[in-house]
Short mmCIF file of the C-alpha atoms (twelve columns), coordinates in Angstrom:
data_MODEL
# 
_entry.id   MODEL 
# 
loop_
_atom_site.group_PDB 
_atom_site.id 
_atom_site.type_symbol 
_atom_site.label_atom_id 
_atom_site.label_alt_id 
_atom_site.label_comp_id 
_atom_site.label_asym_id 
_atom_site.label_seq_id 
_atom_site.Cartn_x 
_atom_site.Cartn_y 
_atom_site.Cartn_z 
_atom_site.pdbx_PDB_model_num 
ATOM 1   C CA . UNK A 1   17.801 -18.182 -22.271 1 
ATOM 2   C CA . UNK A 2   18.444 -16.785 -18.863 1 
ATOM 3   C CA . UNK A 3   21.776 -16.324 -19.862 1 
ATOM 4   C CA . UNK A 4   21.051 -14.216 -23.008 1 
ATOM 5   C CA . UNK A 5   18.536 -12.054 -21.894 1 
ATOM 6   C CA . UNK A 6   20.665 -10.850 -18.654 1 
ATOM 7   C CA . UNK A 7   23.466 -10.386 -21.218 1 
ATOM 8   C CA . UNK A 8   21.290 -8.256  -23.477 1 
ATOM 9   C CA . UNK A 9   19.967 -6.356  -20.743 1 
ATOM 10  C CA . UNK A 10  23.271 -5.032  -19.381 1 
ATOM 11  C CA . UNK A 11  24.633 -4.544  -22.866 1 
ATOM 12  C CA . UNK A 12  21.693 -2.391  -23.747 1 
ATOM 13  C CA . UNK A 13  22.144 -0.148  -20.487 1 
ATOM 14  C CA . UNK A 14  25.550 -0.223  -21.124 1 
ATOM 15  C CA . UNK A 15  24.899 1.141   -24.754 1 
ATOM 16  C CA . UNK A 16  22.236 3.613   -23.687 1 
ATOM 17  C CA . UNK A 17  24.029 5.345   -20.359 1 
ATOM 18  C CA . UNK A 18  27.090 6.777   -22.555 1 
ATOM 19  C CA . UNK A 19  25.119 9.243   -24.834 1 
ATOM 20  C CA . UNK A 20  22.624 9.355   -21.664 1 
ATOM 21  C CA . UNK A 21  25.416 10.618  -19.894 1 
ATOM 22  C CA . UNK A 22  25.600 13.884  -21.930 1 
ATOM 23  C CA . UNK A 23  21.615 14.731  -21.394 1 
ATOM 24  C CA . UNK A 24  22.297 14.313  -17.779 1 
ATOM 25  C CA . UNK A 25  24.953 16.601  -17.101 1 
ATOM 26  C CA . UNK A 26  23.284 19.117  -19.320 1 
ATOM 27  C CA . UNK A 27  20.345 19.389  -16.622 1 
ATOM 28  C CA . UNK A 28  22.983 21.381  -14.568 1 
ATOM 29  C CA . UNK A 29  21.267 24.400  -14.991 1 
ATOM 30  C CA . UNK A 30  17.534 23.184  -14.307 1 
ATOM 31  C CA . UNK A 31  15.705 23.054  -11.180 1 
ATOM 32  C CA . UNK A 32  16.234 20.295  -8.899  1 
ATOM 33  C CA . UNK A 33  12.790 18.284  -9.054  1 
ATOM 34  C CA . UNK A 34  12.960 19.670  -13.117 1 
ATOM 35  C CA . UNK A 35  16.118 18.102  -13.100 1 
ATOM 36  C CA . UNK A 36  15.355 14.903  -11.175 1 
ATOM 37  C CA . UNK A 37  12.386 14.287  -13.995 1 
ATOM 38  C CA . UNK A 38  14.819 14.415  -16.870 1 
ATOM 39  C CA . UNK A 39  17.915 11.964  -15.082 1 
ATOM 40  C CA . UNK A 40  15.418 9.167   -13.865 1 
ATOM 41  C CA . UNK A 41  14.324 8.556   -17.420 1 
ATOM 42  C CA . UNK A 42  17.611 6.284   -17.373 1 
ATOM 43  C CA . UNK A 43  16.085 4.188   -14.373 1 
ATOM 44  C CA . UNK A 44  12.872 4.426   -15.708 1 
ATOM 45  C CA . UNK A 45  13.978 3.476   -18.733 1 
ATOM 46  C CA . UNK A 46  16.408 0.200   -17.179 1 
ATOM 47  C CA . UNK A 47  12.809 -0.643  -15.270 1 
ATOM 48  C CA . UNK A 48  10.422 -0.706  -18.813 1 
ATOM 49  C CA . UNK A 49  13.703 -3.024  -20.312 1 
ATOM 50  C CA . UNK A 50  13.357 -5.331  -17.124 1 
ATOM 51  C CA . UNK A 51  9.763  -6.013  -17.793 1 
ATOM 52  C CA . UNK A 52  9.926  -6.545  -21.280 1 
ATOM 53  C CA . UNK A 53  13.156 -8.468  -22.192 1 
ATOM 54  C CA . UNK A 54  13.898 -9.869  -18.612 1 
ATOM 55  C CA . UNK A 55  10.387 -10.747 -18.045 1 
ATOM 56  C CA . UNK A 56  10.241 -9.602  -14.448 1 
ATOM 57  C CA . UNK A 57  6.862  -8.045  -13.549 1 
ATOM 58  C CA . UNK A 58  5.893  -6.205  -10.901 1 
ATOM 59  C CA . UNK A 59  2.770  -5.267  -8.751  1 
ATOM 60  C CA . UNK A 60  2.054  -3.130  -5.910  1 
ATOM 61  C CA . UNK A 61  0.087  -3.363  -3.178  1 
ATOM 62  C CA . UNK A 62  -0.996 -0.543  -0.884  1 
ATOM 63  C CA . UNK A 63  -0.123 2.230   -3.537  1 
ATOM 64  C CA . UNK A 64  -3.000 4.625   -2.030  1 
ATOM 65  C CA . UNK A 65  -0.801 4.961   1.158   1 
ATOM 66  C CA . UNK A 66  2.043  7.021   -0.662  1 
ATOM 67  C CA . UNK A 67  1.403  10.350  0.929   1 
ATOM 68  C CA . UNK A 68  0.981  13.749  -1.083  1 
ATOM 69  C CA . UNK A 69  3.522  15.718  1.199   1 
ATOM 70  C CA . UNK A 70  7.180  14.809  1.269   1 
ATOM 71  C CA . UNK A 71  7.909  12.065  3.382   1 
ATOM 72  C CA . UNK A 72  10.762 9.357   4.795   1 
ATOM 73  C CA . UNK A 73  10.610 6.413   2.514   1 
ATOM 74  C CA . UNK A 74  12.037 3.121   4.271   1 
ATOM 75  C CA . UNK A 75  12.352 0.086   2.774   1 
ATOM 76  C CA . UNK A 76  13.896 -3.350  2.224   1 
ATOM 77  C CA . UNK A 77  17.052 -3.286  0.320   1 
ATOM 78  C CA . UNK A 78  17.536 -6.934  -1.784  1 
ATOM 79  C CA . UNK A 79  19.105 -5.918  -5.283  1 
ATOM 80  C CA . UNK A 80  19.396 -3.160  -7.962  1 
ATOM 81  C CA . UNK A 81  15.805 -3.578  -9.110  1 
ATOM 82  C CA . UNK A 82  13.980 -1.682  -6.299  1 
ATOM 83  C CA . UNK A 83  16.313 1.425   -7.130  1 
ATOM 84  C CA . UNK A 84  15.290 1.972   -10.697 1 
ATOM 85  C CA . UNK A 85  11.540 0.863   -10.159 1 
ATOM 86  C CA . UNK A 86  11.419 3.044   -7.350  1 
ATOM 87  C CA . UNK A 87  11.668 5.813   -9.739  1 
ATOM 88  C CA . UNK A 88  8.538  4.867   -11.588 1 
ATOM 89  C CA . UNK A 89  6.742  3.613   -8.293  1 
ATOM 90  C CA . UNK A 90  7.304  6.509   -6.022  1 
ATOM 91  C CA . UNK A 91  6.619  10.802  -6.582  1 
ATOM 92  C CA . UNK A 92  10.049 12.466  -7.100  1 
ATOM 93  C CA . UNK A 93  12.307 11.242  -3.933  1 
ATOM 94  C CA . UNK A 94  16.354 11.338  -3.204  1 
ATOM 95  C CA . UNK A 95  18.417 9.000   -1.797  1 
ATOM 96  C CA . UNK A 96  20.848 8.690   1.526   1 
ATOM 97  C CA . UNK A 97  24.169 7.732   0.766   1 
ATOM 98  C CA . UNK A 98  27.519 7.287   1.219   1 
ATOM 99  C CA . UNK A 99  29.998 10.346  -0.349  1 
ATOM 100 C CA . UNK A 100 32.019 7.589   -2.128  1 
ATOM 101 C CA . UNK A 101 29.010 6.395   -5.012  1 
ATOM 102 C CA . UNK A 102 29.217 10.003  -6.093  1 
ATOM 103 C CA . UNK A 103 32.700 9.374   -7.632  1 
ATOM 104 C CA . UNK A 104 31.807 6.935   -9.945  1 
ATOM 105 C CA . UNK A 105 31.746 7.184   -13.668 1 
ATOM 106 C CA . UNK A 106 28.432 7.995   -15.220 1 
ATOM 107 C CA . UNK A 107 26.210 6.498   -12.239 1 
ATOM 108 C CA . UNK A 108 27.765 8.814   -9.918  1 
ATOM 109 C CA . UNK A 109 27.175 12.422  -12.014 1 
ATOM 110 C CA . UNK A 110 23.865 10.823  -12.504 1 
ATOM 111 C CA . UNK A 111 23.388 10.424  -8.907  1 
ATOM 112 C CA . UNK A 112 25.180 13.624  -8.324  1 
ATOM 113 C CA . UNK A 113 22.734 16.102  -10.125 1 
ATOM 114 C CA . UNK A 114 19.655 13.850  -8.853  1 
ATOM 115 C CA . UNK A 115 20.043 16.132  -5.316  1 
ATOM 116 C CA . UNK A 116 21.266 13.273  -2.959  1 
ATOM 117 C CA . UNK A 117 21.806 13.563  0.775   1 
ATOM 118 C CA . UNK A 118 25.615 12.525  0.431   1 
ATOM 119 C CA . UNK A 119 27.449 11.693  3.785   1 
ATOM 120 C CA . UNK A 120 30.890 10.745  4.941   1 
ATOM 121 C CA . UNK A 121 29.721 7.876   7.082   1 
ATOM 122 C CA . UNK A 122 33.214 7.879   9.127   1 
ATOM 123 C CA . UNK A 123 32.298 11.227  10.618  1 
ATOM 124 C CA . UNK A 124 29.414 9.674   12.993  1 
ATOM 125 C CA . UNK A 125 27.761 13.151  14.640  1 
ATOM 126 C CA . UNK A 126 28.719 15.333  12.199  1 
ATOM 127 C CA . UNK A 127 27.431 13.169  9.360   1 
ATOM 128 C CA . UNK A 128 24.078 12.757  11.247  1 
ATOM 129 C CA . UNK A 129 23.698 16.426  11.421  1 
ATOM 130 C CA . UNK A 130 24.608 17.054  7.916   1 
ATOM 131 C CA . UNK A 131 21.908 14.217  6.554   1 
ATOM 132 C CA . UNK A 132 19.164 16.340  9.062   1 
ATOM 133 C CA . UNK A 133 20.285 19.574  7.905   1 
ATOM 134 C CA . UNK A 134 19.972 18.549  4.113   1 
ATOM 135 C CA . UNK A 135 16.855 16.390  4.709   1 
ATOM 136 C CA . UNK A 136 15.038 19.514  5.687   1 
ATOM 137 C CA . UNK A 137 16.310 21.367  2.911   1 
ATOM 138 C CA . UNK A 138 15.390 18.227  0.127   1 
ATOM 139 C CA . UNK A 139 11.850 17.866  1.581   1 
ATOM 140 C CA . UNK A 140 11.337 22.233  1.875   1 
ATOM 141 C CA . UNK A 141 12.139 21.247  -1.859  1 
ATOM 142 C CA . UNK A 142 9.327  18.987  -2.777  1 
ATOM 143 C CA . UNK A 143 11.593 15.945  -2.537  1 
ATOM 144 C CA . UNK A 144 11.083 12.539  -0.517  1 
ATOM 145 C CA . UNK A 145 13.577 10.396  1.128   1 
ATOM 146 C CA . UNK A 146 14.465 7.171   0.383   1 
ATOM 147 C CA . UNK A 147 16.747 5.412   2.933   1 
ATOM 148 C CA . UNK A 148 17.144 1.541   3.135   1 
ATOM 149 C CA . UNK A 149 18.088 1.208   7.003   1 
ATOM 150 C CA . UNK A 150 19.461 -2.246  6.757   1 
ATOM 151 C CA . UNK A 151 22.249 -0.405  4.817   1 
ATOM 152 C CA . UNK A 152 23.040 -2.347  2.385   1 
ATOM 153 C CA . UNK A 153 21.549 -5.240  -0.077  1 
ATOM 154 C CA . UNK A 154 20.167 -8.177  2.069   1 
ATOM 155 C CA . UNK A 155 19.677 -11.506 0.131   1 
ATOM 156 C CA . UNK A 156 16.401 -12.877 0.703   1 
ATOM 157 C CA . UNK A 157 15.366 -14.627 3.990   1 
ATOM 158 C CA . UNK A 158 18.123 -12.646 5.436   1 
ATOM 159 C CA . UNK A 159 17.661 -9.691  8.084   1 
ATOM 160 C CA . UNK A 160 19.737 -6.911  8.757   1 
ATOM 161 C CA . UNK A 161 20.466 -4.332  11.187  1 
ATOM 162 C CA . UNK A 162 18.288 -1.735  11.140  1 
ATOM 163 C CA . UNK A 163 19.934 1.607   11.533  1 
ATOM 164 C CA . UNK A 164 18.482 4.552   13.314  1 
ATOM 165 C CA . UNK A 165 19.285 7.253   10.559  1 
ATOM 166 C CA . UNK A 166 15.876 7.370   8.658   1 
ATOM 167 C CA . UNK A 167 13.612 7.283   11.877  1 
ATOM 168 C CA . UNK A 168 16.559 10.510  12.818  1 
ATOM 169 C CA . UNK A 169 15.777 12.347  10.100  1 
ATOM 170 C CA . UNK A 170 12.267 11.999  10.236  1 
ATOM 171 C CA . UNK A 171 11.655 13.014  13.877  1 
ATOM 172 C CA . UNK A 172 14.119 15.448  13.399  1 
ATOM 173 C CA . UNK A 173 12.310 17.224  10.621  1 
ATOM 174 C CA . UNK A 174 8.613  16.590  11.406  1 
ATOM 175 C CA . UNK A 175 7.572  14.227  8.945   1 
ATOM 176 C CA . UNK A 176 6.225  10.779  8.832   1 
ATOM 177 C CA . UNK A 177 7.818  7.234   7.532   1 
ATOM 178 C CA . UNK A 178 6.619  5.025   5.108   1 
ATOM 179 C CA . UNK A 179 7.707  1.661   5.479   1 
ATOM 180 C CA . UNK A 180 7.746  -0.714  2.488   1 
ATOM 181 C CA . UNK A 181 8.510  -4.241  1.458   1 
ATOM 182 C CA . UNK A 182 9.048  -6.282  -1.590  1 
ATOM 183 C CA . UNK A 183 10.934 -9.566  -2.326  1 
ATOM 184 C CA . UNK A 184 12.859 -8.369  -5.617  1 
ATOM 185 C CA . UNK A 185 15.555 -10.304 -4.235  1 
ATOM 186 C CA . UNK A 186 14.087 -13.768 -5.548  1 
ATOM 187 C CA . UNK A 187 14.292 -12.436 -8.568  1 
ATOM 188 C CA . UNK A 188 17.195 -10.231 -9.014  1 
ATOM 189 C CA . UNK A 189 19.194 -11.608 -6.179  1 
ATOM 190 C CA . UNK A 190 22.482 -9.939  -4.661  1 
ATOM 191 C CA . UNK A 191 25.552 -9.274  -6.669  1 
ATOM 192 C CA . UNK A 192 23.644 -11.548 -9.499  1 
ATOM 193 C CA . UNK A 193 24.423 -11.393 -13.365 1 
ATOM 194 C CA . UNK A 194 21.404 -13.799 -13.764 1 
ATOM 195 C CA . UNK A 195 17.882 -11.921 -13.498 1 
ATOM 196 C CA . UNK A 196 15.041 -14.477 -13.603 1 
ATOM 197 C CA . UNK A 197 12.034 -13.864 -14.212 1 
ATOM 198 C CA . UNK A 198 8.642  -13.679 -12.384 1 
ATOM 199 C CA . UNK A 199 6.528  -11.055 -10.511 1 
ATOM 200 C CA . UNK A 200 7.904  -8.886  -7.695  1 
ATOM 201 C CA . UNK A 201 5.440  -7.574  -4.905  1 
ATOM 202 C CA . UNK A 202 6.051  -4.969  -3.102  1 
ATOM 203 C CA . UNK A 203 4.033  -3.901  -0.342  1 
ATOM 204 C CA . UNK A 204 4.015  -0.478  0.909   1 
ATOM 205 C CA . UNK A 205 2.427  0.070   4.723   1 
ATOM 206 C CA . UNK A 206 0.274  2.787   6.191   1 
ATOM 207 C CA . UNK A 207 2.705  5.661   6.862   1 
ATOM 208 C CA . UNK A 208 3.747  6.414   10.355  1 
ATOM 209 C CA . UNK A 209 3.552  9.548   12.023  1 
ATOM 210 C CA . UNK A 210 6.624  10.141  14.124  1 
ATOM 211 C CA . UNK A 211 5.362  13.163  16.274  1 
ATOM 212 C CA . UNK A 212 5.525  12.384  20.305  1 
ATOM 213 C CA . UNK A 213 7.797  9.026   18.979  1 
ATOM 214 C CA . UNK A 214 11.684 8.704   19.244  1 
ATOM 215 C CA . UNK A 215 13.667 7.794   16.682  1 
ATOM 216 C CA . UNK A 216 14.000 4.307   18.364  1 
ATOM 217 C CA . UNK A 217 10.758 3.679   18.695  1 
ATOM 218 C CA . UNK A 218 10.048 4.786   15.411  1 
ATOM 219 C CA . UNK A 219 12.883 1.780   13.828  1 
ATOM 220 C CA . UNK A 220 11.287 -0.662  15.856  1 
ATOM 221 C CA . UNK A 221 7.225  -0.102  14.504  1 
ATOM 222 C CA . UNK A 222 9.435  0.238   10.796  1 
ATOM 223 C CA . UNK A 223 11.138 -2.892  11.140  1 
ATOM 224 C CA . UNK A 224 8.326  -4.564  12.719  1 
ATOM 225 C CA . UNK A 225 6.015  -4.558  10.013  1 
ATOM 226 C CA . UNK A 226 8.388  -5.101  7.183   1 
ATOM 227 C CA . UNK A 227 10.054 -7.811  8.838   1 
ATOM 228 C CA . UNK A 228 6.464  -9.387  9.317   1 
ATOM 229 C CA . UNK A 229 5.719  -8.947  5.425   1 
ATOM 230 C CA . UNK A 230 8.570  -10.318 4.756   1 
ATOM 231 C CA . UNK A 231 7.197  -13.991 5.921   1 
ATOM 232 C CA . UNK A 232 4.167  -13.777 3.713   1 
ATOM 233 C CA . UNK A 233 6.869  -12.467 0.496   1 
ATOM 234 C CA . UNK A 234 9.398  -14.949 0.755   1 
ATOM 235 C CA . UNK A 235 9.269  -18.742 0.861   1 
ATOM 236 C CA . UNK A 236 9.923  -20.168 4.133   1 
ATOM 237 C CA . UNK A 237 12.582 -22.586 3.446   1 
ATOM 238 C CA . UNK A 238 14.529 -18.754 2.855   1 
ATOM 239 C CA . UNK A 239 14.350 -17.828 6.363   1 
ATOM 240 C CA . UNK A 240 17.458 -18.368 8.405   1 
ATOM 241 C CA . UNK A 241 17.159 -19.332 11.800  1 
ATOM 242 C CA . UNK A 242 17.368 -16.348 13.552  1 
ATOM 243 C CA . UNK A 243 15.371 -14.557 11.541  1 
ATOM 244 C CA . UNK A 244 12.180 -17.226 12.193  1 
ATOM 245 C CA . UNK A 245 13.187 -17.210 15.561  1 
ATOM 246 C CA . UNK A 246 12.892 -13.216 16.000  1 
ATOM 247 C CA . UNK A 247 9.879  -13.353 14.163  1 
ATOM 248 C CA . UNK A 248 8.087  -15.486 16.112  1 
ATOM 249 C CA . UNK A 249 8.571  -13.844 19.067  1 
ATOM 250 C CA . UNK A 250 6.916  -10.391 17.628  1 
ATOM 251 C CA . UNK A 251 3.957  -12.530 16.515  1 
# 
């Protein structure tokens, strides 16, 4: 049953993103957050299909912390699901990310016309000075920013390395972090065809002001407290060693 309903699932999105496709690049001409509102129906729509034919539920915890104003969104990367429920979850936000998704059929003129922050990550300084510059120009605009700074999916259990870019931008721009967690990845797990289901949780913290902190020192209070939601979100037996070891030692 697993089998079928992952099958339906991406045959249905499959199905829907072609004629999709033409809506989307016909918001050219609109506004950027008018624009945004009309592209995430796809992800929005790929979320509402999750819950009912995948069976994969969700609830959220800490909800009242979302900010009004703009902010630096930074959370735990474990699978596709947080990126389209993010879209129903969170106000109107954009997305750090490497040049190269933008090329893609479909998903990348879809991700192209949602207003990204698009670097060329082999450029080092000058593609930390291009994600500032448009940062301050996406938030002037109304948007947040959502920026996973592990980098990359992590299966669950697993930790990353968390990368200074987000806590950058913020600083750099005035604005405060919110860190969140979740443990999607138990359900929708890493490069998975097989989506099982079950209730996510994500958890999203207090924001953090960054004003007097360093970007550094901003990373470390982010990773901190996901990290330490992470033990409560994910079964133990998950945890690899140095993980539980790190962990221990903040506690």
């Amino acid at each position: 049953m697993i089998f079928l309903r992952s099958a339906l699932y991406l045959i249905t999105l499959i199905i829907v993103v072609i004629p999709y496709s033409g809506l989307v690049l016909a918001t050219a001409p609109l506004p950027r957050l008018a624009r945004w509102k009309v592209i995430a129906g796809w992800p929005q729509f790929a979320f509402w299909l999750s819950q009912h034919l995948l069976g994969i539920g969700y609830e959220v915890v800490g909800r009242d912390n979302i900010p009004n104003a703009p902010t630096v969104i930074l959370s735990k990367h474990q699978s596709a699901w947080e990126t389209i429920a993010y879209t129903t979850i969170f106000p109107p936000h954009v997305y750090v990310l490497k040049r190269e998704l933008l090329w893609l059929p479909f998903l990348g003129w879809g991700l192209a016309l949602m207003s990204p922050i698009a670097i060329n990550r082999a450029k080092g300084k000058v593609a930390i000075r291009r994600m500032i510059e448009l940062g301050g120009e996406r938030l002037a605009q109304g948007f947040s920013i959502m920026v996973y700074p592990e980098g990359t999916r992590i299966p669950a259990g697993r930790r990353g390395t968390y990368k200074l870019g987000g806590g950058v931008l913020a600083v750099q721009n005035g604005v405060s972090v919110l860190p969140v967690a979740h443990n999607a990845g138990l359900l929708w797990p890493r490069n998975s065809f097989l989506k099982h289901p079950g209730k996510v949780t994500v958890v999203i913290g207090e924001p953090i002001e960054t004003t007097g902190l360093t970007a550094e020192e901003v990373m470390r209070r982010v990773e901190d407290w996901i990290e330490s939601q992470m033990v409560a979100l994910t079964p133990a037996h998950l945890f690899d060693a140095p993980h539980a070891a790190r962990t221990a030692v903040q506690s």
